[in-house]
Residue frames relative to the residue before (quaternion, step in Angstrom):
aa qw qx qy qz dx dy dz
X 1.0000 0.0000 0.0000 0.0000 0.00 0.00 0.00
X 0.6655 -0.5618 0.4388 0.2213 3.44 -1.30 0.71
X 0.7235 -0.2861 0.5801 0.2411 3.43 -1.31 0.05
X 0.7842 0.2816 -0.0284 0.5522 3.30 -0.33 -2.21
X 0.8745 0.3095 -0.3149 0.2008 3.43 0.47 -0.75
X 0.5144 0.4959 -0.4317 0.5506 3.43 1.56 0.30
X 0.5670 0.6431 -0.5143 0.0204 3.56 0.49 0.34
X 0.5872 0.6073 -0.1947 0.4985 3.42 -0.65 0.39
X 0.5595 0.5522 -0.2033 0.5837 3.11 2.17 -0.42
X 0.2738 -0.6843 0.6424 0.2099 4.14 -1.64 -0.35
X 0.0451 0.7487 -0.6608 -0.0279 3.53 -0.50 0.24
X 0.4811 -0.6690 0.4594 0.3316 3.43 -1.29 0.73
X 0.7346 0.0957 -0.0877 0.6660 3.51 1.42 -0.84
X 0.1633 -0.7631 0.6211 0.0727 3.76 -0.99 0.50
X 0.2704 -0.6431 0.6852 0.2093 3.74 -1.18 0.23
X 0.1014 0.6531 -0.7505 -0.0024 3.60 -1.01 -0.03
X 0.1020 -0.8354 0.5357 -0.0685 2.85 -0.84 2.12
X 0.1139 -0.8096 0.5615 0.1278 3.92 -0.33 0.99
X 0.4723 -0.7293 0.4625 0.1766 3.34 -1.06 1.45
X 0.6698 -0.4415 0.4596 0.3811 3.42 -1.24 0.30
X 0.7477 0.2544 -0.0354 0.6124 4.01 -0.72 0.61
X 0.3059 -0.5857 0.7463 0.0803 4.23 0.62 0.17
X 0.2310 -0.5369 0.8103 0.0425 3.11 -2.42 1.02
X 0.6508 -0.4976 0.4184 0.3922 3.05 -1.56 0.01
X 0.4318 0.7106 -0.3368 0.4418 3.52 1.77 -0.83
X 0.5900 0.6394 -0.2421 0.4294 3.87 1.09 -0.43
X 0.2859 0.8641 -0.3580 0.2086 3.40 0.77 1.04
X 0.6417 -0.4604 0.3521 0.5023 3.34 -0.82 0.40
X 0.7450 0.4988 -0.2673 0.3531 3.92 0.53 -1.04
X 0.4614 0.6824 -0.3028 0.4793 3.40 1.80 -0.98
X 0.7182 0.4892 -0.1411 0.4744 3.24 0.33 -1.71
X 0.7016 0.4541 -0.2552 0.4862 3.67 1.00 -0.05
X 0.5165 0.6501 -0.2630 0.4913 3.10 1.23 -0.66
X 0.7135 0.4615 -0.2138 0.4819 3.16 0.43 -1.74
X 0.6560 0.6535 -0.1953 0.3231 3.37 0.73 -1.15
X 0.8640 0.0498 -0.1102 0.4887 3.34 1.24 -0.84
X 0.1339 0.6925 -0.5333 0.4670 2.84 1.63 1.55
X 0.6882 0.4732 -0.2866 0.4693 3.91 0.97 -0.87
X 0.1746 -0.6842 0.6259 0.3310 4.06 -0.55 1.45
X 0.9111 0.2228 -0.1478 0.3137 4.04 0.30 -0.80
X 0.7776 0.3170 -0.0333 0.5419 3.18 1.43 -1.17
X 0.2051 0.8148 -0.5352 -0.0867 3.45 -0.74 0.61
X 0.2088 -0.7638 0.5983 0.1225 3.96 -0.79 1.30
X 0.1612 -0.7536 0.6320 0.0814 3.51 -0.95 1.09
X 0.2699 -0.8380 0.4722 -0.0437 3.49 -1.23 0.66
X 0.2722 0.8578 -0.4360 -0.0051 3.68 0.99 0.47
X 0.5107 -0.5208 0.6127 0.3043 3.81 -1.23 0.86
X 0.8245 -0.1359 -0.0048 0.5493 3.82 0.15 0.31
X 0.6106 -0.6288 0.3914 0.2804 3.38 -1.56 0.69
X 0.6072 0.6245 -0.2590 0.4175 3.28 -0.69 0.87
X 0.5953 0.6992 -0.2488 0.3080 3.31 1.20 -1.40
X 0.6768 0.4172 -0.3386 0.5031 3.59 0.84 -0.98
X 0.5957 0.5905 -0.4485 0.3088 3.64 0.86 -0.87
X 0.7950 0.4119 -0.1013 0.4336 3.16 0.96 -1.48
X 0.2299 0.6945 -0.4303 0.5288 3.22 2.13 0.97
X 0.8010 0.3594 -0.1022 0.4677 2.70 0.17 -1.58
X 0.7615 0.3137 -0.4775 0.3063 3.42 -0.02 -0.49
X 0.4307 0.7513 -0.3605 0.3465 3.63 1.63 -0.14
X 0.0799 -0.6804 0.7166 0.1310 4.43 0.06 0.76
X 0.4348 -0.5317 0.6768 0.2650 3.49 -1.64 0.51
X 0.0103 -0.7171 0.6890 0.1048 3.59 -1.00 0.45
X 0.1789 -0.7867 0.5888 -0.0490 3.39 -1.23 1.05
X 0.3349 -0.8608 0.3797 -0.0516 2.86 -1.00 1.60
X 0.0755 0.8734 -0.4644 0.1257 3.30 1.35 0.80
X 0.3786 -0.6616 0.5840 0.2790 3.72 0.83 0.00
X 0.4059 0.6865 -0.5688 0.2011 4.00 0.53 -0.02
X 0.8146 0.3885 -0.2650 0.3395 3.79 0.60 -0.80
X 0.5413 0.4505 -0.4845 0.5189 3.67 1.55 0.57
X 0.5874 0.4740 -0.4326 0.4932 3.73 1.16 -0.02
X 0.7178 0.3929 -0.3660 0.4432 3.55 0.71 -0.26
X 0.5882 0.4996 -0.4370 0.4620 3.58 1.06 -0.49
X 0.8342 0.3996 -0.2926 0.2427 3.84 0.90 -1.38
């Protein structure tokens, strides 16, 4: 199961698997998510070393265009 799709969910134990090579999908908010998807246990997995760091230091930016419709 996804991230996105357990959100809103609990799991006694979770995995949170980073792929080899990180996506852009690897954000700072992801990595939270996953995180407090787990009520006791959480195993973390990373295709190469580093990945969560460069999770975390990753912010999601979102492009909803809302603040040129509110400025125009």
């Amino acid at each position: 199961m996804t991230v996105h799709k357990c959100q809103g969910s609990e799991f006694l134990h979770t995995a949170l698997v980073l792929p080899q090579g990180g996506a852009k999908v690897l954000t700072r908010e992801l990595v939270y998510t996953a995180i407090t998807r787990a009520r006791e246990n959480l195993t973390l997995v990373e295709g190469q070393s580093g990945l969560l760091t460069r999770a975390i230091e990753r912010q999601s930016q979102r492009a909803s265009g809302l603040r040129l419709q509110l400025e125009g």
